[in-house]
C-alpha positions as CSV (number, residue, x, y, z in Angstrom):
1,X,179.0,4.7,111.1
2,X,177.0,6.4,107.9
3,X,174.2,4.2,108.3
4,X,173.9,5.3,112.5
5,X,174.0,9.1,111.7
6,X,171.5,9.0,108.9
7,X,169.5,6.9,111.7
8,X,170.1,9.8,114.7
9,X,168.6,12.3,111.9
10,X,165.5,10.6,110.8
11,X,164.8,10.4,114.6
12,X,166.0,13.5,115.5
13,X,163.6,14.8,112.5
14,X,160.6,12.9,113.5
15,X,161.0,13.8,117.1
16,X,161.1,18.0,116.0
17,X,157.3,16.8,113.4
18,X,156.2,15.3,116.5
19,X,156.8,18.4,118.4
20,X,155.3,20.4,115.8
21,X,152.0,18.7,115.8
22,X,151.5,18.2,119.3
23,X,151.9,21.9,119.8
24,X,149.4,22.6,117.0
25,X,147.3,20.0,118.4
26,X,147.5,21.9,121.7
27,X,147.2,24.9,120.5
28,X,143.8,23.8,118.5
29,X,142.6,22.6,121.7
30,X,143.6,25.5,124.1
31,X,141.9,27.5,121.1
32,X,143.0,30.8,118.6
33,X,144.2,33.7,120.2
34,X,141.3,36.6,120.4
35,X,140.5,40.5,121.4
36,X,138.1,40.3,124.0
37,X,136.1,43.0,125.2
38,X,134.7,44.0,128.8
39,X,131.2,44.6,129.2
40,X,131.3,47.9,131.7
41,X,128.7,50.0,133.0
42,X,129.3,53.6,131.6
43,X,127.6,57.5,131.3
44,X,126.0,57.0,127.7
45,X,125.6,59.9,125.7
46,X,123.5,60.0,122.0
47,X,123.7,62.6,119.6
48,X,122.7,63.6,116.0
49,X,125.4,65.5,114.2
50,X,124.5,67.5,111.1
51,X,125.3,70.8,109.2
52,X,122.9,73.7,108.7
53,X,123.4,77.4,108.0
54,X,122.5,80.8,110.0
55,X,119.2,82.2,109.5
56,X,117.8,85.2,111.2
57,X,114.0,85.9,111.9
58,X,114.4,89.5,111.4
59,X,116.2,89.8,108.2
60,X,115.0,93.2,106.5
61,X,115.3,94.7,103.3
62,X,114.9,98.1,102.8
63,X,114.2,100.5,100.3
64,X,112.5,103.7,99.1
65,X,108.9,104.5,99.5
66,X,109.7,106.4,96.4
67,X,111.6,107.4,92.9
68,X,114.5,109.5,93.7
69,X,118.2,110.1,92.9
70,X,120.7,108.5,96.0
71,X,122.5,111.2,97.1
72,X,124.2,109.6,100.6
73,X,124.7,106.4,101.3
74,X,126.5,105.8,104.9
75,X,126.9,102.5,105.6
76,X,128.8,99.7,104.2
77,X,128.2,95.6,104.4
78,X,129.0,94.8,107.7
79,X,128.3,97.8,109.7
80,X,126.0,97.6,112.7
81,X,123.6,100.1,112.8
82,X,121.1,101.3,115.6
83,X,117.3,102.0,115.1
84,X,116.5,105.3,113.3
85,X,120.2,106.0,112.4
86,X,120.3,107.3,109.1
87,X,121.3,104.5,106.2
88,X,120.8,106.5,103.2
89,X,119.6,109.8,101.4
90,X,118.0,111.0,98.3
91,X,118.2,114.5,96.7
92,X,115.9,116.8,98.1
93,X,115.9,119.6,96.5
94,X,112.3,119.3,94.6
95,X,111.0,118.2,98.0
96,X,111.7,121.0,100.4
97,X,110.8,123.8,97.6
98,X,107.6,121.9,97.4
99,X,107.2,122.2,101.6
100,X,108.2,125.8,101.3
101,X,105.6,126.5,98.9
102,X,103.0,125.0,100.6
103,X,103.8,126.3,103.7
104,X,103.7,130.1,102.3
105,X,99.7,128.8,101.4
106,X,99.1,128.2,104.7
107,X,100.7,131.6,106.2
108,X,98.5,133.5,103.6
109,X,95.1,131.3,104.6
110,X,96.2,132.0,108.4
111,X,96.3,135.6,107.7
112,X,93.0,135.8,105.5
113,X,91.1,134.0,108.6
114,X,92.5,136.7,110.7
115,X,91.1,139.9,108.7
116,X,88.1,138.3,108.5
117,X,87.5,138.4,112.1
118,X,89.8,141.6,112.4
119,X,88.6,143.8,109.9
120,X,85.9,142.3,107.4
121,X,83.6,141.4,110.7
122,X,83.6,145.1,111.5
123,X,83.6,146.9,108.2
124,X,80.4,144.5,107.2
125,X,78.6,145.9,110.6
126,X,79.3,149.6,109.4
127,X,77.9,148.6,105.9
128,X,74.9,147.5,107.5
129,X,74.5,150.5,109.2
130,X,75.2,153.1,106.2
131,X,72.5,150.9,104.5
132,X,69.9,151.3,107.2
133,X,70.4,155.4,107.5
134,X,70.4,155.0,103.7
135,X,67.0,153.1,103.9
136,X,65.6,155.1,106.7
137,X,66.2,158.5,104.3
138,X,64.5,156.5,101.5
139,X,61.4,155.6,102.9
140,X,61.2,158.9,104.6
141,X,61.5,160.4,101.2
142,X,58.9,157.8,99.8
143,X,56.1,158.8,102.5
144,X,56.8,162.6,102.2
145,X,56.4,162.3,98.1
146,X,53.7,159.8,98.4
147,X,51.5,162.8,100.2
148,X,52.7,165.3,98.2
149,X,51.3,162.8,95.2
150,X,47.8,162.4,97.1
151,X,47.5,166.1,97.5
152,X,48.2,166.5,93.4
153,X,51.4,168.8,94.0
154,X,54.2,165.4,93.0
155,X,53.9,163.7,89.5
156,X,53.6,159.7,89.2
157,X,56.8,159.7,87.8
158,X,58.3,161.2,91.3
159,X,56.4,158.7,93.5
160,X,58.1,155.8,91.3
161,X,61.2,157.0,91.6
162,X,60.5,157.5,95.4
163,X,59.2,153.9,95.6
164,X,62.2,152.7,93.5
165,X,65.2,154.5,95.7
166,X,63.2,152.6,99.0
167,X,63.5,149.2,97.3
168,X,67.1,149.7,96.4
169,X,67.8,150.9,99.9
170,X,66.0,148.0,101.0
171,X,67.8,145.5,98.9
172,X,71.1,147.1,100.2
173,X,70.3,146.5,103.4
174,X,69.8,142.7,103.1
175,X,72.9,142.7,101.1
176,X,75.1,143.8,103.8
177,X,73.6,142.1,106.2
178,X,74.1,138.9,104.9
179,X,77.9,139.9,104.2
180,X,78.0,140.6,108.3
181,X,76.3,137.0,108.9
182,X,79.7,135.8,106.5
183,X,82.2,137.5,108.9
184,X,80.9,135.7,112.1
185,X,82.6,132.9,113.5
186,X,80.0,130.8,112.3
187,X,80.0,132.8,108.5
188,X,80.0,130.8,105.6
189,X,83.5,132.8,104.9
190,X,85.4,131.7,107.5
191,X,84.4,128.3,107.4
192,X,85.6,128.4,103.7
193,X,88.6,130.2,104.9
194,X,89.0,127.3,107.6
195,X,88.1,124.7,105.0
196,X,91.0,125.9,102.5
197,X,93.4,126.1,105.8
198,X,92.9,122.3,106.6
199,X,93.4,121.7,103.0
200,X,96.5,123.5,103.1
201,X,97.7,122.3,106.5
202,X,97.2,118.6,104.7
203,X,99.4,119.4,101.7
204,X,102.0,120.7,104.1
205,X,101.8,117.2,105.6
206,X,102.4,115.2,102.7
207,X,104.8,117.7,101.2
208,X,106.9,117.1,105.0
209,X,106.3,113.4,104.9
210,X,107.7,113.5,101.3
211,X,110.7,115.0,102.2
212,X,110.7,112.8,105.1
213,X,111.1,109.6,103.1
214,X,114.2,110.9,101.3
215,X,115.8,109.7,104.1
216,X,116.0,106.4,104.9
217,X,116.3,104.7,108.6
218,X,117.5,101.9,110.1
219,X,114.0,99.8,111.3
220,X,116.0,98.7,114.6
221,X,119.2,97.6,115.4
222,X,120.9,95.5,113.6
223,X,124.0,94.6,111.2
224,X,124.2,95.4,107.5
225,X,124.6,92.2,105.9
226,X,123.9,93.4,101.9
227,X,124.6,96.7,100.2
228,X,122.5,96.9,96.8
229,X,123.0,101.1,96.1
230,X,125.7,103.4,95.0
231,X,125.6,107.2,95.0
232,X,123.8,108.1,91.3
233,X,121.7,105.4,91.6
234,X,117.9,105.7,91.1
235,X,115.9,104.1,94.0
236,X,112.4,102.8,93.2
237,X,109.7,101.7,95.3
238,X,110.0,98.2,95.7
239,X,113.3,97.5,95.2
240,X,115.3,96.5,98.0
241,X,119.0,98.8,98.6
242,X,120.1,97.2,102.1
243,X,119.3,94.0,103.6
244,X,119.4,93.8,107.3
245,X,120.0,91.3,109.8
246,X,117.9,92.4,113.1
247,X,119.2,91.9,116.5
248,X,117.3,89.1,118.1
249,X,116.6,85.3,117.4
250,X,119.1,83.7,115.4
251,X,118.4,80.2,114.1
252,X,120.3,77.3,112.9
253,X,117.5,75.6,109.9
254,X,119.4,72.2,108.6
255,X,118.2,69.4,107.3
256,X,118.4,65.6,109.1
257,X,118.0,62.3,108.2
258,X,114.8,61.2,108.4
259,X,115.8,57.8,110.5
260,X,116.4,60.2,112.8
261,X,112.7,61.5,113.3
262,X,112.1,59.4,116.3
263,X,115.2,60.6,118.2
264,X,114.4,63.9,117.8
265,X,112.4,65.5,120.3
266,X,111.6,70.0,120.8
267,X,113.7,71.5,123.6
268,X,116.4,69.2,123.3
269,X,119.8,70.4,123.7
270,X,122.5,71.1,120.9
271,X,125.8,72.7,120.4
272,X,126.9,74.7,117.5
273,X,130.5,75.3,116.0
274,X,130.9,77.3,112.8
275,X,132.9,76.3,109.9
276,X,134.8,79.4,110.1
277,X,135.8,79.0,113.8
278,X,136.2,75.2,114.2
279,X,137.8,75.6,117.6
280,X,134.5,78.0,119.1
281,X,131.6,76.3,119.7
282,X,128.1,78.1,121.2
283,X,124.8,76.8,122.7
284,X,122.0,76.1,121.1
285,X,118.1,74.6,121.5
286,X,116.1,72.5,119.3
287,X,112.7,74.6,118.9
288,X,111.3,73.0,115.8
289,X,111.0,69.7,114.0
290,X,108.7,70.2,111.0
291,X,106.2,67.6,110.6
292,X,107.1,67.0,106.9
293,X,110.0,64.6,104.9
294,X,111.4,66.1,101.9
295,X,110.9,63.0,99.2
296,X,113.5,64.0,97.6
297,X,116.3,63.7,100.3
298,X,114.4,62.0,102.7
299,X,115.3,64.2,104.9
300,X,113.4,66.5,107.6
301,X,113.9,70.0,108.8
302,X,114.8,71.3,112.0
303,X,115.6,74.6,113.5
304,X,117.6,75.0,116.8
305,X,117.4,78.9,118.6
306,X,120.8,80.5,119.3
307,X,119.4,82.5,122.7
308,X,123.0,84.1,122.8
309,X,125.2,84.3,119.2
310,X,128.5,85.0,119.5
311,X,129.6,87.9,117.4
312,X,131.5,85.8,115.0
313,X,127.9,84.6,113.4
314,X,126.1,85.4,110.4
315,X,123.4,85.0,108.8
316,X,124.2,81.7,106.1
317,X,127.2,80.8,107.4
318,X,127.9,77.5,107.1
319,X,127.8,75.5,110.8
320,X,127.9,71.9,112.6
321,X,125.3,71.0,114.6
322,X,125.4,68.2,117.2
323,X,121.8,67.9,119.2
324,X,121.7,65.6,122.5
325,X,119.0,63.0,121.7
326,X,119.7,60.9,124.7
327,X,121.7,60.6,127.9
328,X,121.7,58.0,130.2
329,X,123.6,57.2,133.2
330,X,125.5,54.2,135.1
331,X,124.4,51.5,131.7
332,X,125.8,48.3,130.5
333,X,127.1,48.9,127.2
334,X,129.1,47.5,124.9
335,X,131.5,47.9,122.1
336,X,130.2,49.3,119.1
337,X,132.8,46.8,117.2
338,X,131.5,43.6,118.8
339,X,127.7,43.6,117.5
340,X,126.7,41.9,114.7
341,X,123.6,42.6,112.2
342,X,122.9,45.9,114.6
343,X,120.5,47.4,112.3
344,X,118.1,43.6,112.4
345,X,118.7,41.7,114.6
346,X,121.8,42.4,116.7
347,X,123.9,39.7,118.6
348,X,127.4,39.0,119.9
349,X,130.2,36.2,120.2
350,X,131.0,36.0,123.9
351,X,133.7,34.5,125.1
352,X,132.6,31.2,127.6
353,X,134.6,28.5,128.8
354,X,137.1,28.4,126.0
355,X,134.8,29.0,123.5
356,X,132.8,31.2,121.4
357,X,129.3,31.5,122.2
358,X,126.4,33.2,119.9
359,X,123.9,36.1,122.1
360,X,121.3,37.5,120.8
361,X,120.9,41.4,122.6
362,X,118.5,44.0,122.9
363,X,120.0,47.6,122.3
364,X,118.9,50.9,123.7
365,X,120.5,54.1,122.8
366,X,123.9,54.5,121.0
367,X,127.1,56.2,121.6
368,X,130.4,56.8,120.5
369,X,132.0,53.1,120.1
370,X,129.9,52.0,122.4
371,X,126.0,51.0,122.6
372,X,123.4,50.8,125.3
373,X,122.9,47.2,126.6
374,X,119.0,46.5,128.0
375,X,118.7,42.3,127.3
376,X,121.2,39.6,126.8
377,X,124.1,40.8,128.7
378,X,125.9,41.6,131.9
379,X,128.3,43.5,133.3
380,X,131.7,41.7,133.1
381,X,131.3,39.2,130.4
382,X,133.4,39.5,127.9
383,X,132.8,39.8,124.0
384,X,134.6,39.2,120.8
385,X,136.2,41.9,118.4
386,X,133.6,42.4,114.7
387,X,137.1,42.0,113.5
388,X,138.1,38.3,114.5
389,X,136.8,35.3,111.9
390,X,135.6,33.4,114.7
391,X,132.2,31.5,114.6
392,X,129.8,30.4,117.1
393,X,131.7,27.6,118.8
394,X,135.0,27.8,118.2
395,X,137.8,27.4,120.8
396,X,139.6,30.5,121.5
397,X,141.9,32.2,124.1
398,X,140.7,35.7,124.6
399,X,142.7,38.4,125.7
400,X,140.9,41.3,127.3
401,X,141.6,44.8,125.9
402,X,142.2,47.8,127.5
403,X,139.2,50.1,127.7
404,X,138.7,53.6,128.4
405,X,135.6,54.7,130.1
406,X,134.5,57.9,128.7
407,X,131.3,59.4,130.2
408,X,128.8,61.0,127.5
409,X,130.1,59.3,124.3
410,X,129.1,61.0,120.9
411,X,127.6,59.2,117.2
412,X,126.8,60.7,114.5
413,X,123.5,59.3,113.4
414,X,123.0,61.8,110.9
């Protein structure tokens, strides 16, 4: 009765190895259980993502065209300003007494032209006349002693002193003549009165654009992004005491890998997101590539326009770019996972009658988990996870996963 039992279980045992092995040698021949993939026809979207910072093309600095004491400033960082509002002002005190003063030279220089032609013009003219009675008497006296001298009656000494009074006389005469010629519009006194008016009138100008400068403008609208100056301080020229940030183009300026180069083309598209405000994202277009690789980053830089900034952005903050390199529609792609050696010589495992069978494919552009398919594969056949230790010619038993189709995938291939 012992000696049956043990015999039941030996059998009994055998029978469960026998079991065992068959199923494993079944299961070796139906093959390892695998992902497989679908390869589907899907909107393609490539993009380069990178982060840059907020430059503007209009940032200002401003400052004093000359040495004064600040006396005003009305603005803080921050504030947005308007063109010719008023920023700042120095102490001008020194500088309207020195306007005042010159303008009092140019009242008095008005007011000397004036007599000239009011009152010298005519009082010369009456000169002129007194002299000519004055030399007509003279030479009347001359002749009537000169006669007296020829008929013996007058001494020498009278006729020179006759001949001396006409010269005089005459002299005058010239004299005040050439004092009337003065007074005429065309006198060499009022053109030196007019000459020393101008001169005048020019000091007055500087002396107003003097006290001009000591207050300082806003260039054109714009925000105040730096403030430099407290009231006390001494501004000199040259030395910036508010930086500006004009209204107008705004620029994104951030650096890519050069790899990239080739994808990168002017006027594509891109879409910006600050740091700050993560959840607010803007429009943006790539306007420049510059033709140069820095050797010590190996990396290139570009600059995208922001036509419309949102309010929120400022100059050197900190943003994410993402430009559209490449979109392509209706494609055979496939999983991203399932290529091997993608950056040489790329190929897949696909999954054909039971087994696992090597495919060497040609990719186009490259998307989020998903590439561009343009040699080597169709739509339909199915591929094997990156992640399973399969080789080329195993047995296997995929089963298909679930995929989503998402129109305009996103990589970063910064």
């Amino acid at each position: 009765m012992t000696g049956h039992s043990f015999s039941k279980r030996r059998i009994f045992i055998g029978a469960v190895v026998l079991l065992v092995v068959a199923a494993a040698f079944m299961m070796k021949l139906r093959g390892k259980i695998v992902v497989g993939i679908p390869v589907e026809r899907r909107d393609l979207l490539q993009t380069v993502v990178t982060t840059g910072r907020v430059t503007s093309l209009a940032r200002v600095e401003v400052g004093s065209q000359i040495i004064g004491s600040v006396a005003v400033v009305r603005v803080e960082a921050g504030d947005r300003v308007k063109a010719g509002q008023v920023l700042l002002q120095l102490r001008d005190d020194e500088a309207r007494a020195a306007l005042d003063q010159s303008l009092a030279v140019v009242r008095e220089l008005e007011e000397r032209l004036k007599q000239i032609g009011s009152i010298d013009g005519p009082v010369s003219q009456q000169r002129v006349a007194e002299a000519e009675a004055t030399l007509r008497q003279a030479v009347g006296t001359y002749e009537r002693i000169h006669t007296l001298y020829e008929s013996g009656i007058s001494s020498r000494a009278e006729l020179d002193d006759a001949l001396r009074a006409r010269d005089v006389a005459a002299g005058l005469v010239e004299r005040e003549k050439l004092q009337r010629n003065n007074s005429r519009p065309q006198g060499s006194d009022v053109r030196l009165a007019e000459a020393r008016l101008a001169q005048a009138r020019a000091v007055v100008a500087v002396a107003r654009e003097r006290l001009a400068r000591m207050v300082i403008t806003a260039p054109g609208d714009g925000t105040v992004i730096i403030r430099k100056v407290e009231v006390g301080d001494v501004a000199q020229p040259g030395v910036p005491l508010l930086v500006l940030s004009r209204n107008g183009r705004t620029q994104i300026t951030a650096q890519i890998d050069e790899k990239n180069l080739g994808l990168l083309r002017v006027g594509q598209a891109a879409v910006g997101s600050a740091d700050a405000y993560p959840e607010k994202s803007f429009p943006a277009s790539l306007t420049t590539v510059v033709p140069a690789v820095d050797p010590q980053r190996g990396t290139v830089e570009v600059r995208c326009d922001v036509t419309e900034p949102p309010s929120y952005l400022v100059p050197d903050m900190t943003v994410s770019l993402e430009i559209e390199v490449a979109r392509h529609a209706h494609v055979v792609t496939v999983a991203s996972e399932a290529v091997r050696d993608v950056s040489s010589a790329p190929w897949v495992l696909v999954a054909r009658d039971g087994r696992a069978v090597r495919r060497n494919i040609t990719l186009g552009i490259r998307g989020s988990g998903a590439s561009e398919v343009t040699g080597g594969l169709t739509e339909g056949e199915i591929v094997l996870s990156g992640a399973e230790k399969i080789t080329a010619g195993s047995r296997i038993r995929p089963q298909v996963a679930v995929s989503e189709k998402v129109s305009g995938g996103k990589s970063n291939a910064n």
